[in-house]
C-alpha positions as CSV (number, residue, x, y, z in Angstrom):
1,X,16.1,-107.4,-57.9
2,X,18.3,-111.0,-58.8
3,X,20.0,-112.3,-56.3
4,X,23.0,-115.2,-57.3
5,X,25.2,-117.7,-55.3
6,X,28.8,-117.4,-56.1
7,X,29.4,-120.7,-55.1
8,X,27.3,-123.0,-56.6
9,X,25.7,-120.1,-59.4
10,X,22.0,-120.2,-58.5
11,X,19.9,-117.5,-58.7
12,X,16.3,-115.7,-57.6
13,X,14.6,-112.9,-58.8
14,X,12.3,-111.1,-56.6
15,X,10.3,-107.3,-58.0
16,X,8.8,-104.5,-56.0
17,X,7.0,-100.9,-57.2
18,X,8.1,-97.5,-55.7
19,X,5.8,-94.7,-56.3
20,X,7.3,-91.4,-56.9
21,X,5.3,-88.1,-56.0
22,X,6.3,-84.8,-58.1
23,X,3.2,-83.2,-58.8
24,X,3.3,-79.3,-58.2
25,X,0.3,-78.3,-55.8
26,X,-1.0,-75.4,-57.7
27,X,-1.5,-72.1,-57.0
28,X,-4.7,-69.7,-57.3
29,X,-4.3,-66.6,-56.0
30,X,-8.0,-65.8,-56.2
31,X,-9.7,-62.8,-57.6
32,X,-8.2,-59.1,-57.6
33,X,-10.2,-56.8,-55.4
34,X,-10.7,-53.0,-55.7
35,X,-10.3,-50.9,-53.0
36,X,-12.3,-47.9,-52.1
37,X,-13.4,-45.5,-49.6
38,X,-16.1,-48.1,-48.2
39,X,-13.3,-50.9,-48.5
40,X,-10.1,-49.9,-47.5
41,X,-9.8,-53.2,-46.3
42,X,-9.6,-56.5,-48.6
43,X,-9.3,-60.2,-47.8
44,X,-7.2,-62.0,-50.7
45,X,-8.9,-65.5,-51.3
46,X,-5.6,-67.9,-52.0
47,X,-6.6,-71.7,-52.7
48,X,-4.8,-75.1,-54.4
49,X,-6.5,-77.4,-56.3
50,X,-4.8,-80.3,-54.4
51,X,-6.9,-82.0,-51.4
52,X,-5.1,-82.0,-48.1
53,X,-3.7,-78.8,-46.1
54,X,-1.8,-76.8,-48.1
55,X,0.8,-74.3,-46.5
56,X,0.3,-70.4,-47.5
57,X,2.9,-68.0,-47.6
58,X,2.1,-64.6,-49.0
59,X,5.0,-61.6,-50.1
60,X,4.4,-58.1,-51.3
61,X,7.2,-56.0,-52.7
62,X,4.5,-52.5,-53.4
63,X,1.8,-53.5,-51.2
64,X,0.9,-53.8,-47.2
65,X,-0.1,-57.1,-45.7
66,X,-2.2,-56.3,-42.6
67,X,-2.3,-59.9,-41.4
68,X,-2.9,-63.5,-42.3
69,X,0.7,-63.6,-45.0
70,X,0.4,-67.3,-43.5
71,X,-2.9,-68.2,-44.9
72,X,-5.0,-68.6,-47.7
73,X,-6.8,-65.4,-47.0
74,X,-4.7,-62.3,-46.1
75,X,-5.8,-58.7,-45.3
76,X,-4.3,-56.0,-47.0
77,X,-4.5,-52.6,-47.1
78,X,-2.4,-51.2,-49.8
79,X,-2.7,-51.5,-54.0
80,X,-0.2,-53.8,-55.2
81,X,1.1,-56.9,-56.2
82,X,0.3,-59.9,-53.9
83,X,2.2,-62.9,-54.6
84,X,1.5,-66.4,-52.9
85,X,3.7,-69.5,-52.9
86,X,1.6,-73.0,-51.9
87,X,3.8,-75.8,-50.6
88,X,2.6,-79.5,-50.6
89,X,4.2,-80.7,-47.6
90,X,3.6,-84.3,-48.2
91,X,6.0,-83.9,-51.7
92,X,7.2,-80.4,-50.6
93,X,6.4,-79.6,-54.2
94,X,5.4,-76.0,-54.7
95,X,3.3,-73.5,-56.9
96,X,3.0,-70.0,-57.3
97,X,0.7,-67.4,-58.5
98,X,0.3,-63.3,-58.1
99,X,-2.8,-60.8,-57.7
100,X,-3.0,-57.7,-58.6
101,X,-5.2,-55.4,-55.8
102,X,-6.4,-51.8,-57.4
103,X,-7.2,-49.1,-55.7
104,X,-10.4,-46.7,-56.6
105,X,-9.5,-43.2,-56.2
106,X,-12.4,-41.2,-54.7
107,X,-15.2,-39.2,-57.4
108,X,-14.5,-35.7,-58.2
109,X,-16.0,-33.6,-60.2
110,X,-16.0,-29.7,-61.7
111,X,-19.6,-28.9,-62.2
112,X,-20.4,-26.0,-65.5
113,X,-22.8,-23.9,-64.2
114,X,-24.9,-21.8,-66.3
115,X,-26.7,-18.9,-64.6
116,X,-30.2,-17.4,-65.9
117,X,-30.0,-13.9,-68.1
118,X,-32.6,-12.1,-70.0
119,X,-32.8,-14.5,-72.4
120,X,-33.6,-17.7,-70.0
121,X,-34.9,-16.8,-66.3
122,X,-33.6,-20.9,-65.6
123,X,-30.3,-21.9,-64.7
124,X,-28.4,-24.9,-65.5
125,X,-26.3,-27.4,-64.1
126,X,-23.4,-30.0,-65.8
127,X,-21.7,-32.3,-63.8
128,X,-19.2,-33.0,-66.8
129,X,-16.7,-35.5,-66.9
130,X,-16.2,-37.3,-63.9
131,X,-12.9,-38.6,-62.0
132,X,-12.1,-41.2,-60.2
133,X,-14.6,-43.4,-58.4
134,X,-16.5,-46.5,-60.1
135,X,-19.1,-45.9,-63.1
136,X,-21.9,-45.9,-63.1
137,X,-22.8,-42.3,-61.8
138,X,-25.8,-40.9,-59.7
139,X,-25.9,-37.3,-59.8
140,X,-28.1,-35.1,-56.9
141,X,-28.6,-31.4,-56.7
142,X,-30.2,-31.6,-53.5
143,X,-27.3,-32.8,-51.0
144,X,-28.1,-36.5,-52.0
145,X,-32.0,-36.6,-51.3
146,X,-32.4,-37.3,-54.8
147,X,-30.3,-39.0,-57.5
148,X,-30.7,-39.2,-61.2
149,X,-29.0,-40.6,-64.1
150,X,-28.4,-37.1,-66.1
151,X,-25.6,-35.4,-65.0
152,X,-27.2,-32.1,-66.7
153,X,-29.9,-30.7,-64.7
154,X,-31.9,-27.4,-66.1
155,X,-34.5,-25.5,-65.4
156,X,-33.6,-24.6,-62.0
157,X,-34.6,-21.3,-60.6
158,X,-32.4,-18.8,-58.1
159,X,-30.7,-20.1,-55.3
160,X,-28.0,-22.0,-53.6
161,X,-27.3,-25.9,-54.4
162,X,-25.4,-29.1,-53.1
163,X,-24.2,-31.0,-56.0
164,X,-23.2,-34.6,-55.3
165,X,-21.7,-37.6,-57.5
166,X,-22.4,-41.2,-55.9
167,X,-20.3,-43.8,-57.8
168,X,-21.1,-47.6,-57.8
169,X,-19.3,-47.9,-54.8
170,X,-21.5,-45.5,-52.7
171,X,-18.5,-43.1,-52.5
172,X,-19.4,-39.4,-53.0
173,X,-17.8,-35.8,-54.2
174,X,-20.0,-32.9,-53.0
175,X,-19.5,-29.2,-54.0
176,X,-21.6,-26.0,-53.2
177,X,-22.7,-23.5,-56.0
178,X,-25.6,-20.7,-56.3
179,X,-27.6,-20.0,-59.3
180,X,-27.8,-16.0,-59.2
181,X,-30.8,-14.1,-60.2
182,X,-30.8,-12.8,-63.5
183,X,-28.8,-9.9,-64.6
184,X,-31.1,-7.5,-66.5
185,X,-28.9,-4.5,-68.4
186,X,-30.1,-1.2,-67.6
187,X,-29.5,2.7,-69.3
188,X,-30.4,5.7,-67.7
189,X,-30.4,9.3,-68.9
190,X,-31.8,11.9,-67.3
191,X,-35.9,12.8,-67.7
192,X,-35.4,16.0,-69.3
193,X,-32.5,18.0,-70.7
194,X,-32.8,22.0,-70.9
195,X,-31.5,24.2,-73.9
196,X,-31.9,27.3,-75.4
197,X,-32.3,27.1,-79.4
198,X,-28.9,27.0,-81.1
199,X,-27.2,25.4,-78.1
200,X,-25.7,21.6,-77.8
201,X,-26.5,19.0,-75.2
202,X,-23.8,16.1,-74.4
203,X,-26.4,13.0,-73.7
204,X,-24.2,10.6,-71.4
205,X,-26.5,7.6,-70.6
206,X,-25.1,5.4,-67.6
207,X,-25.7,1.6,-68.1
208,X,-25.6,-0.7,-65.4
209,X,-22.4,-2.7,-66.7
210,X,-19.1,-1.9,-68.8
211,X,-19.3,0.4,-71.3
212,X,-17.0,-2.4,-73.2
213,X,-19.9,-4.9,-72.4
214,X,-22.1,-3.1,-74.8
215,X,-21.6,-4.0,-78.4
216,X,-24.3,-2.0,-80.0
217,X,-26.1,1.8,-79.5
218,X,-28.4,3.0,-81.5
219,X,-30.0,6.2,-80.7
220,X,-32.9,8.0,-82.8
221,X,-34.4,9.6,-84.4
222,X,-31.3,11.1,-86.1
223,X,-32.0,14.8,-86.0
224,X,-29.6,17.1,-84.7
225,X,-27.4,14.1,-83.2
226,X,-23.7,14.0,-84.0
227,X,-24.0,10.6,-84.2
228,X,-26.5,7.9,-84.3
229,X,-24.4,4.7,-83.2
230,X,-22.1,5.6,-80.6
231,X,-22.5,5.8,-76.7
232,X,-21.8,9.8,-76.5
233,X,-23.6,11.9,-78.9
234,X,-23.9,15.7,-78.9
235,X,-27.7,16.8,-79.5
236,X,-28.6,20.0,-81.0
237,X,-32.3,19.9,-81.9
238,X,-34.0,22.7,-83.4
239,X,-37.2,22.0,-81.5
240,X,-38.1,19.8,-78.4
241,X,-37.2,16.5,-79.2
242,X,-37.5,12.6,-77.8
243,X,-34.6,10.6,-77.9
244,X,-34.6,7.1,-77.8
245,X,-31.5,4.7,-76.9
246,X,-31.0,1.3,-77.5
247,X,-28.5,-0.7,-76.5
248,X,-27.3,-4.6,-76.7
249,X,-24.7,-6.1,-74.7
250,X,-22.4,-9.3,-75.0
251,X,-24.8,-11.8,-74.1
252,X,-27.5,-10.2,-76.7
253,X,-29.4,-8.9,-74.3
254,X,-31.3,-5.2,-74.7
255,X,-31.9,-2.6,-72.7
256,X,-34.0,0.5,-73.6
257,X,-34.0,4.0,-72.0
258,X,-35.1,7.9,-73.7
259,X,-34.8,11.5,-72.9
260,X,-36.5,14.5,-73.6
261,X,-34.6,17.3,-74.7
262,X,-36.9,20.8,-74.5
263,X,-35.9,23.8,-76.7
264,X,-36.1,27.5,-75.4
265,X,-37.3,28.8,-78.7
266,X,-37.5,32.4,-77.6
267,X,-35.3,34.7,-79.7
268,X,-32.8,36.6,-77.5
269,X,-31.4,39.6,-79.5
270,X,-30.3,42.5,-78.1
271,X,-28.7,45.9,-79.7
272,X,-27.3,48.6,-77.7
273,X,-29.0,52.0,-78.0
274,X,-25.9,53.8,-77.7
275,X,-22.3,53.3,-77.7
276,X,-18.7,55.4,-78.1
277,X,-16.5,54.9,-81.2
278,X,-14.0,56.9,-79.3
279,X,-10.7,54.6,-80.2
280,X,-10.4,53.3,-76.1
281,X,-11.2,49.8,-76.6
282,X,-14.8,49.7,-74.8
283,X,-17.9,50.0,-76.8
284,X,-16.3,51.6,-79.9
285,X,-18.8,49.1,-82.5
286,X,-22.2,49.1,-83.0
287,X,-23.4,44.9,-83.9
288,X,-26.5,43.0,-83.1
289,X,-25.7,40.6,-79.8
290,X,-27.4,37.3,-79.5
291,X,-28.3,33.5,-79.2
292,X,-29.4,31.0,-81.4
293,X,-28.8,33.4,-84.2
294,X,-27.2,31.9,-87.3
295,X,-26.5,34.6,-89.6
296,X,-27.2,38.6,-89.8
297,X,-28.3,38.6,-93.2
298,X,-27.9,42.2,-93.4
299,X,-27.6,45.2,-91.1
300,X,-28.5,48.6,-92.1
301,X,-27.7,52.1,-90.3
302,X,-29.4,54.8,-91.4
303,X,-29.7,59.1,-90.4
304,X,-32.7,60.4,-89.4
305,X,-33.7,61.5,-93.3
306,X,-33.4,57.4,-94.1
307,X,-29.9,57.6,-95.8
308,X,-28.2,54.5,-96.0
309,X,-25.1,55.3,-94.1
310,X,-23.5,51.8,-93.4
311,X,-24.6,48.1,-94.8
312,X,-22.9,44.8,-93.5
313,X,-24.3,41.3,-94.9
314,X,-23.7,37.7,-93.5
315,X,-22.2,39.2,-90.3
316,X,-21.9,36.6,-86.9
317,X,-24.2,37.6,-83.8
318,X,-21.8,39.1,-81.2
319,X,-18.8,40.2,-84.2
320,X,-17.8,43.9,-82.8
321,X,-15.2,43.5,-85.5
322,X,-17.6,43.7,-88.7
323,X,-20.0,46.0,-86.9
324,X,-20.5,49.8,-87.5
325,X,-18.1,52.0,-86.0
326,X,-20.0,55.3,-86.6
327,X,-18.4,56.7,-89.7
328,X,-19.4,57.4,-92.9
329,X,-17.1,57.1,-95.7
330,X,-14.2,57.1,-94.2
331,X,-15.0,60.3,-91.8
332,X,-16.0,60.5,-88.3
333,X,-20.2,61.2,-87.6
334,X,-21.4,63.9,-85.1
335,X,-23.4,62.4,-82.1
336,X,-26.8,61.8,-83.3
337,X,-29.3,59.2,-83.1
338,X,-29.8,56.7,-86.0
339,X,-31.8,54.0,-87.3
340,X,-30.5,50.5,-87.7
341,X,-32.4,47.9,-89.6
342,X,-31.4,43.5,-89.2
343,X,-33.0,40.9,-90.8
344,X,-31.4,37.8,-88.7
345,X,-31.6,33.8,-89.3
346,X,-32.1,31.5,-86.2
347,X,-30.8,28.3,-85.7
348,X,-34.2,26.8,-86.9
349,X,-34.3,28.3,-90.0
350,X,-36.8,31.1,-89.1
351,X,-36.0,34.6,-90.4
352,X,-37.1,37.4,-88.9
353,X,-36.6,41.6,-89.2
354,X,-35.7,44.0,-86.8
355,X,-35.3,47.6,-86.4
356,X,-34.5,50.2,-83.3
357,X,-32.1,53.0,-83.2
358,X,-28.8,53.9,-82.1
359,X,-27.2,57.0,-80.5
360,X,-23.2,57.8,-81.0
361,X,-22.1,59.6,-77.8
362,X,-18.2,60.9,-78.0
């Protein structure tokens, strides 16, 4: 600063330094926590790197500030962003900085559970993909006595189980679930099955599941069966026979079952020893009645002297309408008795010859 005399012109100079103070104090807004279910609580850790008390002032526009907006180290309670303005107050200069506080949603999980079948007595647990909560994982299938790393756990026999996730946070998901005992697929048919020869049998096995569940029958041996792959067959054995059933299902699993069917091999044939060819409906034929026939070969009537007086051939068991109706040529016969002559086919291929004799009676 010079300072001059108007009136005679002298002059002095004299100098002093002024210190100006602009500095910014800086801002930290310290770390960003996470909170969780055993922190739902966290303290924000503001600080400035310029020595001497700083003054604090903490906003929120998507968070909750419990307490302390006036200090370096707020509570809050709420995911958001925290912003904090530092003021010098020796300059009045300020800074500003922001944190961002995250909040960890607790673990879930949806555990896979595979049950035992005939293939594997052992169930099987998988934990799968995990949500929420903070990695890394322990995984417990005994209500949280024991952890392990694997989140798929096998070999575990029938019962009931408490699955729980633990996350780094010590924060847990829990769920219940049963390992059932193993289904084993069943058919049943009856023991025995009763026919006479020349009959059918309908064999209706009963499994323990859908029908639709099965995938494959297979029944032998093959003789007499309608079929030999489907659930229903109809069985007409010639002779006493085993059958044998077996079946797979959906998850490959078989199932085994059999059933005896006996055959009545008796031969029932009957003829009448007299009838009425009278022209009222009732008895007016004479024909060879009975079961497990195939085919009358041939059926004879003769008179008394052994004349051939009527001859039928490949005639049905029980057919009154290709039976004799005790003429001969075309002209009514006198009651007599005659003698009739069959030589019949069974079922089983057996043939056999039979005679008897016959009265008319008008």
């Amino acid at each position: 600063m010079t300072v001059i005399n108007l009136e005679n012109g002298c002059s002095t100079t004299e100098q002093t330094t002024v210190l100006q103070d602009i500095t910014p104090p800086g801002a930290d807004a310290g770390p960003a926590p996470e909170l969780h279910c055993n922190q739902p609580e966290a303290g924000l850790q503001g600080s400035s790197p310029t020595a001497g008390s700083m003054i604090y002032a903490w906003t929120t526009a998507n968070g909750n500030l419990v307490n302390g907006a006036a200090t370096a180290t707020p509570l809050v309670d709420a995911p958001g962003t925290y912003n904090v303005l530092v003021t010098n107050p020796t300059n009045g200069c300020t800074s500003t900085d922001a944190v961002t506080v995250t909040e960890v949603a607790p673990p879930s999980f949806s555990a896979e559970v595979t049950q035992p079948d005939c293939n594997d007595p052992k169930g099987a647990i998988d934990f799968g993909a995990i949500s929420g909560g903070k990695s890394p994982f322990l995984y417990s299938r005994d209500g949280g006595q024991t952890f392990g790393t694997q989140a798929f756990i096998g070999n575990l026999s029938p019962g009931q189980y408490t699955l729980l996730v633990r996350d780094a946070y010590g924060c847990t998901a829990e769920s219940d679930i049963e390992i059932a005992e193993p289904f084993v697929p069943t058919v049943t048919l009856p023991t025995y099955m009763d026919i006479e020869l020349g009959d059918v049998v309908y064999l209706e096995p009963v499994p323990n599941q859908p029908v639709l569940n099965i995938i494959s029958w297979q029944w032998s041996p093959a003789d007499g069966l309608s079929c030999t792959d489907c659930p229903y067959p109809v069985a007409r054995p010639l002779k006493p026979t085993i059958y044998t059933l077996k079946v797979v299902d959906i998850n490959g699993c078989e199932a085994q079952t059999k059933v005896i069917v006996r055959v009545d091999r008796r031969r029932i044939l009957y003829a009448p020893n007299i009838f009425s060819p009278n022209g009222d409906g009732e008895n007016d034929t004479f024909t060879i009645y009975g079961k497990s026939v195939k085919v009358i070969r041939r059926l004879q009537i003769f008179d008394r002297w052994g004349a051939e007086l009527f001859i039928v051939d490949n005639l049905q068991a029980n057919d009154e309408t290709r039976g004799w109706d005790g003429t001969f040529r075309g002209q009514e016969l006198n009651p007599a008795v005659f003698v009739w002559q069959a030589v019949v086919e069974f079922e089983d291929g057996e043939v056999e010859v039979y005679a008897g004799d016959v009265a008319i009676k008008r």
